[in-house]
SERO-4910 file (N, C-alpha, C, O; in steps of 0.05 Angstrom, whole numbers):
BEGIN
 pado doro    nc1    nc2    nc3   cac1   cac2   cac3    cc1    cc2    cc3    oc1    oc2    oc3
  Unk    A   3864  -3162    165   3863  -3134    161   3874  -3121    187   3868  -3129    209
  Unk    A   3886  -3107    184   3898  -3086    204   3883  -3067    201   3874  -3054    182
  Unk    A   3880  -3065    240   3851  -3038    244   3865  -3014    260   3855  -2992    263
  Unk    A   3890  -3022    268   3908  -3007    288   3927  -2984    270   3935  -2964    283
  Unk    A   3934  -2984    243   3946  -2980    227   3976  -2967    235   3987  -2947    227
  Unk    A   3986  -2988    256   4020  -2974    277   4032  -3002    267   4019  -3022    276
  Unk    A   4056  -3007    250   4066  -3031    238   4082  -3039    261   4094  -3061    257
  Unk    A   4087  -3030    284   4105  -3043    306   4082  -3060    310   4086  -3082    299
  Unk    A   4066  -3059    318   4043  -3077    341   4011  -3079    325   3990  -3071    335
  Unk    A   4013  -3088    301   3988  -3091    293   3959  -3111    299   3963  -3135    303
  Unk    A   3944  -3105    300   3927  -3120    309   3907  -3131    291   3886  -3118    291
  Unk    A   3910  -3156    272   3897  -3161    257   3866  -3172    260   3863  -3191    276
  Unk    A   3851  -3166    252   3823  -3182    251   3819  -3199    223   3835  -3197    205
  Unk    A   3796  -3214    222   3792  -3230    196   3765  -3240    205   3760  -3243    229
  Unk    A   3748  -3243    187   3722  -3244    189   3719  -3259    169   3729  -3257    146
  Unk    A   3692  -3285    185   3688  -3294    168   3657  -3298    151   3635  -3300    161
  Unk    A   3665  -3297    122   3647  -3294    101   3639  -3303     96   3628  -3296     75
  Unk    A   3632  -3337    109   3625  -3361    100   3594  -3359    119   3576  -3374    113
  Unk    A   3591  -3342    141   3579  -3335    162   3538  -3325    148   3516  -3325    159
  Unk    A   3545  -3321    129   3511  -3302    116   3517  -3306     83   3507  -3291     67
  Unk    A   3534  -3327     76   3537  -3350     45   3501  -3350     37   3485  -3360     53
  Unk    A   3495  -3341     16   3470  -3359     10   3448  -3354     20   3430  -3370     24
  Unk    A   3449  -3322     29   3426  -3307     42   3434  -3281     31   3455  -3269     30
  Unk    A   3404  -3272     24   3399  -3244     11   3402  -3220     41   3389  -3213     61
  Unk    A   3421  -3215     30   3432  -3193     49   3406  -3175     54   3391  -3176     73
  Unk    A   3404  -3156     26   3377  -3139     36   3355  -3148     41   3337  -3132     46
  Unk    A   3349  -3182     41   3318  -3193     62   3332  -3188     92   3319  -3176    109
  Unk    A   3361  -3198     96   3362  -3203    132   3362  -3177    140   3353  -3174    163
  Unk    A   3370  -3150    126   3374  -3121    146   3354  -3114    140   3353  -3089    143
  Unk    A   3329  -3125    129   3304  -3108    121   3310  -3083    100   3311  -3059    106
  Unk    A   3315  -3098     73   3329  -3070     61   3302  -3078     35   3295  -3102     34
  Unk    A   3289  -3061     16   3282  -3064     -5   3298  -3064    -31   3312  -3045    -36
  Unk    A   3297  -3082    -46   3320  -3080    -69   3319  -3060    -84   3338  -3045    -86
  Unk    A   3300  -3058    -97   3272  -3028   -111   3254  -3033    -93   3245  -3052    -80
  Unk    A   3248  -2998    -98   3232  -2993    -97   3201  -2989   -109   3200  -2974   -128
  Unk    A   3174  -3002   -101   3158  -3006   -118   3151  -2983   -138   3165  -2963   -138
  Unk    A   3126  -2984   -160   3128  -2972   -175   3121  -2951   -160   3139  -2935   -159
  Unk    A   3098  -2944   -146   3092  -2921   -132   3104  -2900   -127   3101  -2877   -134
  Unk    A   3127  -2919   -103   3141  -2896    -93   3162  -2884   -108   3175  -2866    -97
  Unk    A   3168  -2894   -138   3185  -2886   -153   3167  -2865   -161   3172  -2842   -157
  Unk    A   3145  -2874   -173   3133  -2848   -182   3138  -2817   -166   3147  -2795   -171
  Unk    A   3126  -2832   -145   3131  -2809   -121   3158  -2794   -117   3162  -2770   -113
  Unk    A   3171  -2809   -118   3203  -2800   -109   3208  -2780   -144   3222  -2759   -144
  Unk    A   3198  -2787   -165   3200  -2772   -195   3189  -2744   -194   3199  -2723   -201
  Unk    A   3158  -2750   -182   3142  -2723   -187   3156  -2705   -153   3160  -2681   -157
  Unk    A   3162  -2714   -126   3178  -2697   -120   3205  -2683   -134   3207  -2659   -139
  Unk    A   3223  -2701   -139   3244  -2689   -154   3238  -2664   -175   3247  -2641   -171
  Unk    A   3221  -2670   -197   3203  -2658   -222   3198  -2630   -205   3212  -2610   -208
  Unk    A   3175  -2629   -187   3170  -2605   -174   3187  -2590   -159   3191  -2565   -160
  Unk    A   3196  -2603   -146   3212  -2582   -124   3245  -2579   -132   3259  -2582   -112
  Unk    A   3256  -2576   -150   3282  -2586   -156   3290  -2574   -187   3313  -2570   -195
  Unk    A   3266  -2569   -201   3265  -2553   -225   3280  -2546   -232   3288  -2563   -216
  Unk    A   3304  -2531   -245   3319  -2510   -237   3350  -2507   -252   3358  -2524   -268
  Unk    A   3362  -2488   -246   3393  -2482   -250   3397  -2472   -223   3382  -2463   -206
  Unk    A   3429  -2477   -223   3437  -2480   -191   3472  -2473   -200   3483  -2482   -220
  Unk    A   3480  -2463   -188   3507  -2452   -192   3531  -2459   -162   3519  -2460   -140
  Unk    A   3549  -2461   -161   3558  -2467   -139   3592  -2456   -150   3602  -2460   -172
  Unk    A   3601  -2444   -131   3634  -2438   -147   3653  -2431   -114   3640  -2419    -96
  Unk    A   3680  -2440   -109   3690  -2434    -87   3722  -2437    -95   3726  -2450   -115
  Unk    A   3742  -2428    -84   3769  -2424    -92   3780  -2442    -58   3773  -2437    -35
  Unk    A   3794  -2463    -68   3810  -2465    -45   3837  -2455    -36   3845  -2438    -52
  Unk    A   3853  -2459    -15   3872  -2446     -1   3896  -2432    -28   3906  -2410    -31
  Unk    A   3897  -2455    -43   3914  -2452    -71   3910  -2439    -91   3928  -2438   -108
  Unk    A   3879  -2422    -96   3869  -2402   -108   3860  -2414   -133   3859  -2403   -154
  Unk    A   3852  -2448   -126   3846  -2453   -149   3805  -2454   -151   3791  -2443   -133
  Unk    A   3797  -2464   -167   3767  -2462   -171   3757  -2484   -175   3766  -2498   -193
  Unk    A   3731  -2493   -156   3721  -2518   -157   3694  -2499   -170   3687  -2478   -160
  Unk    A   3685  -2507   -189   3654  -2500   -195   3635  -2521   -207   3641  -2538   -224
  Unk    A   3615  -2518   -196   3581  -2530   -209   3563  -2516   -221   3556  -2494   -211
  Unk    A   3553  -2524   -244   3531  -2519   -257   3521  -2550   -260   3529  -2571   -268
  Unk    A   3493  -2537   -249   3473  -2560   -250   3452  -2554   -259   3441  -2536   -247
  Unk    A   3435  -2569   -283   3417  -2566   -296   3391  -2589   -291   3389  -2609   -306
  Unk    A   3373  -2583   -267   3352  -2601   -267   3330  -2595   -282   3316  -2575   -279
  Unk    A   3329  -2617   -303   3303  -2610   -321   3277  -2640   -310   3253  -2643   -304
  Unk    A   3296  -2651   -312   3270  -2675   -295   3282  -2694   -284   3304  -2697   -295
  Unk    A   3277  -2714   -261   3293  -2731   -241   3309  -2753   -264   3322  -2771   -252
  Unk    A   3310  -2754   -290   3327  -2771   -305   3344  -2750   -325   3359  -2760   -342
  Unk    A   3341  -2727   -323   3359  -2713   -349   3367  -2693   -328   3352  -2673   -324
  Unk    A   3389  -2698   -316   3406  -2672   -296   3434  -2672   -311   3449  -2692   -310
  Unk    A   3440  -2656   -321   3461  -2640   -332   3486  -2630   -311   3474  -2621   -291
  Unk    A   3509  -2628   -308   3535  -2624   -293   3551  -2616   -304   3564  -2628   -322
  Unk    A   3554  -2587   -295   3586  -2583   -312   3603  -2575   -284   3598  -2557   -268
  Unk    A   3628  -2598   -282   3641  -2591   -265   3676  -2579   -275   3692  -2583   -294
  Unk    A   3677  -2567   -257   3703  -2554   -258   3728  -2553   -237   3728  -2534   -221
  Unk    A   3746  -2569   -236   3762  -2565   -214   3789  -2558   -214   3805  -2572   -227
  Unk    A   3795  -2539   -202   3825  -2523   -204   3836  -2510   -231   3857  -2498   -230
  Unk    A   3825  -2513   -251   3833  -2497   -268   3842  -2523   -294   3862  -2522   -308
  Unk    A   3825  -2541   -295   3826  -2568   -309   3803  -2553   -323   3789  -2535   -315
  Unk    A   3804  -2570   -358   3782  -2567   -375   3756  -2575   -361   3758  -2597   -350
  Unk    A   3735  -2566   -358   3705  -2573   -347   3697  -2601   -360   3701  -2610   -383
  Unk    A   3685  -2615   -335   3675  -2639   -351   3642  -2638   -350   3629  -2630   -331
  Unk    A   3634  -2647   -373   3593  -2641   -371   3592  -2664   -369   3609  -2679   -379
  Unk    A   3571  -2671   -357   3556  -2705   -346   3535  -2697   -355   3527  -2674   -352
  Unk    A   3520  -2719   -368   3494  -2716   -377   3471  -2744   -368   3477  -2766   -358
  Unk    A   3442  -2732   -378   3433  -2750   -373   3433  -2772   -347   3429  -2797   -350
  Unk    A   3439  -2758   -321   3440  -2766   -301   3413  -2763   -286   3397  -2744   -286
  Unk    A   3413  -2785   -272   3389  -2788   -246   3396  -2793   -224   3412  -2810   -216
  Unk    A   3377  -2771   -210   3380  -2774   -185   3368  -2793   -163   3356  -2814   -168
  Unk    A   3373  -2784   -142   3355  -2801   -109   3351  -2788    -92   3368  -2779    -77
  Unk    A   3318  -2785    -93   3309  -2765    -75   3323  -2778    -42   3311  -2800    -39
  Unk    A   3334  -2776    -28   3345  -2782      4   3327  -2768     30   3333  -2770     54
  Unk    A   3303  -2754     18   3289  -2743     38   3268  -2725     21   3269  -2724     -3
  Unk    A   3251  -2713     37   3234  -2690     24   3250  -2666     24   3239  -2648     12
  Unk    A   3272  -2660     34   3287  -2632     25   3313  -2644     12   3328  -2625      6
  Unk    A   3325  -2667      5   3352  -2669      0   3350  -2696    -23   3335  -2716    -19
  Unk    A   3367  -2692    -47   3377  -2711    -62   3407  -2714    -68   3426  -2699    -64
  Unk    A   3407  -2740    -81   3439  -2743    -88   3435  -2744   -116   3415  -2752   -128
  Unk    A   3458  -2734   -124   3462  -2738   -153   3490  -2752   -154   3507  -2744   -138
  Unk    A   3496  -2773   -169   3513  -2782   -177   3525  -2783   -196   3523  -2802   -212
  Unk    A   3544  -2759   -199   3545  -2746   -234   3572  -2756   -245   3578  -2752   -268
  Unk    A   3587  -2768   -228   3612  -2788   -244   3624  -2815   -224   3643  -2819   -209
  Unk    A   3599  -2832   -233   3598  -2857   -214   3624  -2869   -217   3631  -2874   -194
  Unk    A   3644  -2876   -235   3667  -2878   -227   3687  -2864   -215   3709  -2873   -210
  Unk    A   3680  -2846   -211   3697  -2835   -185   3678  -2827   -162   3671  -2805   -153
  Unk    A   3671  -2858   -154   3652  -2863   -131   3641  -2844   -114   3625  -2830   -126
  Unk    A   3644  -2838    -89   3640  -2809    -74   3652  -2780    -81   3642  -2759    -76
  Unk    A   3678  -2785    -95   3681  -2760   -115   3674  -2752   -125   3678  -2728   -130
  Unk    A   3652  -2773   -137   3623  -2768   -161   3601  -2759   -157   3583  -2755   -174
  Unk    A   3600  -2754   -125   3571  -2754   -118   3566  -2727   -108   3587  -2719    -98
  Unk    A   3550  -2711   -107   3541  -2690    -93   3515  -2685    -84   3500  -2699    -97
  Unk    A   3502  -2672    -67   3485  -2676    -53   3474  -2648    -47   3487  -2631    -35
  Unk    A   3440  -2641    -58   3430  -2614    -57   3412  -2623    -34   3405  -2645    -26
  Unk    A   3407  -2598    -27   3392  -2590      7   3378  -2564      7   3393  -2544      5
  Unk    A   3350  -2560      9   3333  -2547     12   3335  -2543     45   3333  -2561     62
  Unk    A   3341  -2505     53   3341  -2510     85   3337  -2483     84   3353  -2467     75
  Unk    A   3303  -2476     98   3294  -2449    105   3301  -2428     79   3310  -2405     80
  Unk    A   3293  -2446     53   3288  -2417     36   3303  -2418     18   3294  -2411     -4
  Unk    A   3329  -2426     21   3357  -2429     15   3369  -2458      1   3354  -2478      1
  Unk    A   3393  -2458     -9   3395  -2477    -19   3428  -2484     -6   3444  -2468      2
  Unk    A   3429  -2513     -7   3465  -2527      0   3466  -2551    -19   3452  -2568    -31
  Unk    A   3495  -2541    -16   3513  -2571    -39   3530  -2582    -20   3541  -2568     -3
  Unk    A   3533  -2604    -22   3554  -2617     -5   3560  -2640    -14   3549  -2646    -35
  Unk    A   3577  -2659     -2   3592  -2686    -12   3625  -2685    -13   3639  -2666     -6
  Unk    A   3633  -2704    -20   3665  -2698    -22   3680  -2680    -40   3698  -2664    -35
  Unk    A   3670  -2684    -61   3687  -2658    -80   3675  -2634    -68   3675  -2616    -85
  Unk    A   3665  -2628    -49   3658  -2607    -44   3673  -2602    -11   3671  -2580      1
  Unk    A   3681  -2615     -4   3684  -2612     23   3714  -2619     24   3725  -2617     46
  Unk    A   3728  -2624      6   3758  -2620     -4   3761  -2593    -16   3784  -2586    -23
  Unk    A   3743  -2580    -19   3750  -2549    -26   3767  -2546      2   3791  -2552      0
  Unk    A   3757  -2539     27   3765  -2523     51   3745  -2548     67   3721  -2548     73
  Unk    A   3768  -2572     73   3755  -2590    100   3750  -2580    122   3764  -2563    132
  Unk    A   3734  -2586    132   3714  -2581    158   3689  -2565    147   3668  -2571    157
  Unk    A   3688  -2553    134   3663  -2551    120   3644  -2574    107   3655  -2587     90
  Unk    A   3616  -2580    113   3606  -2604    103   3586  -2597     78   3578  -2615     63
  Unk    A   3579  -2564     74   3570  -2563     60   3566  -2528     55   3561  -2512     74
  Unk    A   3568  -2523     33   3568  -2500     23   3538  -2483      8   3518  -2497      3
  Unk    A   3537  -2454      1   3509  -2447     -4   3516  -2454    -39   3537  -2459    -50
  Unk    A   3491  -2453    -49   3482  -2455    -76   3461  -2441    -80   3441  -2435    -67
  Unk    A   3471  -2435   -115   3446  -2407   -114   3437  -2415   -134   3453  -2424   -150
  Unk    A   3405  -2414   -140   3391  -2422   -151   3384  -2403   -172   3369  -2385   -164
  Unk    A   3391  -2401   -201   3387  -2389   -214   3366  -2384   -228   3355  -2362   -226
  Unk    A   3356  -2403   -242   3318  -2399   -239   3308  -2424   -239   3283  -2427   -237
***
């Protein structure tokens, strides 16, 4: 692999994979595979309570076109998405669940094949609400995250 990405003078690395063969990756970094039943529960009835809701998000980039969200949380396994970008027919995602990532912030992963394109990310901060992730931060880059308004 080339890490230099200048084709005069590249500098390849290669790593080898034969190195952690036949060991559970998430035992050596201390990772949990699931989570037990508990804290699922837990991570459900947070989502359930604090997250309730309709949530609206809409922004025009430089080209005057329109990125928009509607998001429909009815409970941490039935979140609803209607996305809209540039002036393309809206696509609705259904039946999606989320991951709580903290006590103020989850991800939703509302079109897992288009990996981080798919993903967006709500944030509870002093009262207020934020959306962020990559389709959102390709509206107007350098922005990491935008307001969202919580409709009821």
């Amino acid at each position: 692999m080339d890490i230099t990405a200048d084709p005069e003078s590249p500098v390849e690395v290669s790593y080898d994979t034969t190195l952690l063969s036949g060991r559970d990756l998430f035992k050596v970094c201390g990772i949990s595979k699931h989570p037990g039943p508990e804290k699922q529960r837990q991570n459900t009835a947070t989502l359930d309570n604090q997250w309730h809701g309709s949530y609206r998000f809409s922004a025009y980039n430089r080209d005057g076109q329109e990125t928009a969200f509607d998001i429909v949380i009815t409970t941490a396994d039935d979140i609803t998405v209607k996305y809209t970008d540039g002036g393309e027919r809206p696509q609705v995602f259904k039946n999606i669940r989320a991951a709580v990532m903290d006590a103020d912030k989850i991800r939703i992963p509302f079109n897992p094949q288009a990996e981080e394109m798919g993903t967006i990310y709500l944030q509870k901060s002093d009262g207020s609400y934020l959306i962020s992730g990559s389709p959102v931060y390709f509206i107007n880059p350098g922005n990491d995250d935008f307001p969202l308004q919580k409709i009821r």
